[in-house]
N, C-alpha and C positions, 0 to 999 in steps of 0.2 A: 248749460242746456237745461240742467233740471229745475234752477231759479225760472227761466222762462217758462216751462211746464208747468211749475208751481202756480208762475203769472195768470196761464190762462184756465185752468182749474178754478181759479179765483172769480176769474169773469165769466165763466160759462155756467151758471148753479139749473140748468136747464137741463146739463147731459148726466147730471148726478141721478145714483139708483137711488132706489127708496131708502136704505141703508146710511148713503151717504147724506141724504136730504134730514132727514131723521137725526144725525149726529148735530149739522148746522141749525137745523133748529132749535138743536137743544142750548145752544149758545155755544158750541166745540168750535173747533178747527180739525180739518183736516189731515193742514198741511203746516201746521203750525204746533208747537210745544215748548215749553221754559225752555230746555237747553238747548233747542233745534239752533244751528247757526249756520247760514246759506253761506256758501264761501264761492266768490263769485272771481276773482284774480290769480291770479298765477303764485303769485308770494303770499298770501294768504293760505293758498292751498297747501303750499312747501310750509310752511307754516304746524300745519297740520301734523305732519312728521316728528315736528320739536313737541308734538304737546304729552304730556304724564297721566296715567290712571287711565282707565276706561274709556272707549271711546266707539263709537260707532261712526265708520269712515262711508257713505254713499255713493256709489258713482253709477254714471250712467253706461257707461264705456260695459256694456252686458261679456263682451267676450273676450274684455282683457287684452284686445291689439292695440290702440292707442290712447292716449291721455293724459289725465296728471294718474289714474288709476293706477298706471304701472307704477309709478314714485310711489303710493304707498302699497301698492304689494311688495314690491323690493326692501321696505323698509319694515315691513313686519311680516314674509309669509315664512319666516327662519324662525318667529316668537309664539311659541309654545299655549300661552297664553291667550291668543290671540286665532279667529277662528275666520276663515273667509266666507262668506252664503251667497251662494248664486241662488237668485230669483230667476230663472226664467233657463231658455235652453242654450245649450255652447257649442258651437259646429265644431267639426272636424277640422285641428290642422291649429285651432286658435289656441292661445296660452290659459284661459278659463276653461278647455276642454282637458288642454295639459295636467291641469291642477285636479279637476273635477274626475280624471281618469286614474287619478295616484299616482302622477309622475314624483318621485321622490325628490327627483331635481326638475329645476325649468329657469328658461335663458330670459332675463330680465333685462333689456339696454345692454343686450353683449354680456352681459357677466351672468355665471350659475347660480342658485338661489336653492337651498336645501328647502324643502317644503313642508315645516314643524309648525306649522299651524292646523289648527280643525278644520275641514273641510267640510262644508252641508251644502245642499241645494233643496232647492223649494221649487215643487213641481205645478208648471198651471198656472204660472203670472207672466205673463208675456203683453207687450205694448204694439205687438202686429194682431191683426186678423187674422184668425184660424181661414181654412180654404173655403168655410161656407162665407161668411165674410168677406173676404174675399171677391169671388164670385158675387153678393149680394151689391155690392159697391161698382166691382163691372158691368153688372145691369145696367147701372144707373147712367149710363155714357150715353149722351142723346147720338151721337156717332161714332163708332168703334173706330179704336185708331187702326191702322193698314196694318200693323203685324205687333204683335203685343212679344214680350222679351221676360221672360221670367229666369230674374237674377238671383234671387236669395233662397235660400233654405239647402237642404240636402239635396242631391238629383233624383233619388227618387221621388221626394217627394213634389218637387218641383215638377219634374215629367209627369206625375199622375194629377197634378191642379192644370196644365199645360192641357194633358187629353180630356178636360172637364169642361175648359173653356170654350176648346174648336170642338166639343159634341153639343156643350149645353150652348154656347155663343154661335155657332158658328166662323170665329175668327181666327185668325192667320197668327198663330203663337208656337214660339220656339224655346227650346234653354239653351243657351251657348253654352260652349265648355269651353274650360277655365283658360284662357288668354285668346280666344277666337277673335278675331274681329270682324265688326261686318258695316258693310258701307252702306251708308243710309244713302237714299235719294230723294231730292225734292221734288217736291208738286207729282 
């Protein structure tokens, strides 16, 4: 996924800030460096595991539930040497919250994983819309859809972007809780 990102970063030099316009004109890259290496397969990635010295692993997988992410946590978050950084935030319940909270151990593919790695997080980098955002993008709906569904984040805060919508929109918005389900109907 994050090759594809990278893709369209590439083609879009229109949504870049000044910051980023400014590096490209200087003749930079981005998204681009000598040792950067896009690993796009499954055995390339596993790959990654066998490799020696130094190495900065990337994933996009933010909360550590699925991916190849889990295969290199399992394989270095026991090495001391070795430090994991969350960019951005970790809900409750996920295995990057596990980590991020000091869990000393945590369940990798079924088996326990002592947790001797550095732990840091980097506050402030997230790839969603904050709730003005948000909101600014639901404007923009030439038709509001018949009842809007707000799925992600914590319940609070979900419920207070939820009571934002149906005061500032007007619209028919709920949060379900966690396994509800609700039967749509057509036309």
């Amino acid at each position: 996924m994050a090759a594809a990102v990278n893709e369209i970063f590439r083609r879009h030099r229109e949504c870049f800030d000044a910051d980023a316009e400014e590096i490209v004109a200087a003749g930079q890259s981005l998204l681009k460096f000598p040792s950067l290496r896009v690993v796009r397969g499954v055995e390339e990635s596993k790959a990654i595991n066998d490799m020696k010295g130094p190495a900065v692993i990337m994933a996009t997988s933010g909360m550590c539930t699925a991916g190849r992410i889990k295969h290199h946590l399992a394989q270095h978050i026991g090495d001391t040497a070795c430090t994991i950084l969350f960019v951005g935030y970790q809900s409750q319940g996920t295995l990057g919250r596990q980590i991020l909270d000091g869990n000393r151990e945590v369940r990798i593919h079924g088996l326990s994983h002592l947790v001797r790695a550095r732990v840091e997080q980097i506050q402030g980098i997230s790839g969603h819309a904050d709730r003005a955002g948000l909101l600014e993008w639901l404007r923009h709906f030439q038709q509001p859809p018949r009842h809007l569904f707000i799925t992600h984040g914590e319940p609070q805060a979900s419920l207070a972007l939820a009571e934002q919508v149906r005061g500032q929109l007007g619209w028919n918005v709920s949060v379900p809780e966690y396994r509800e389900t609700v039967t749509l109907n057509s036309g």
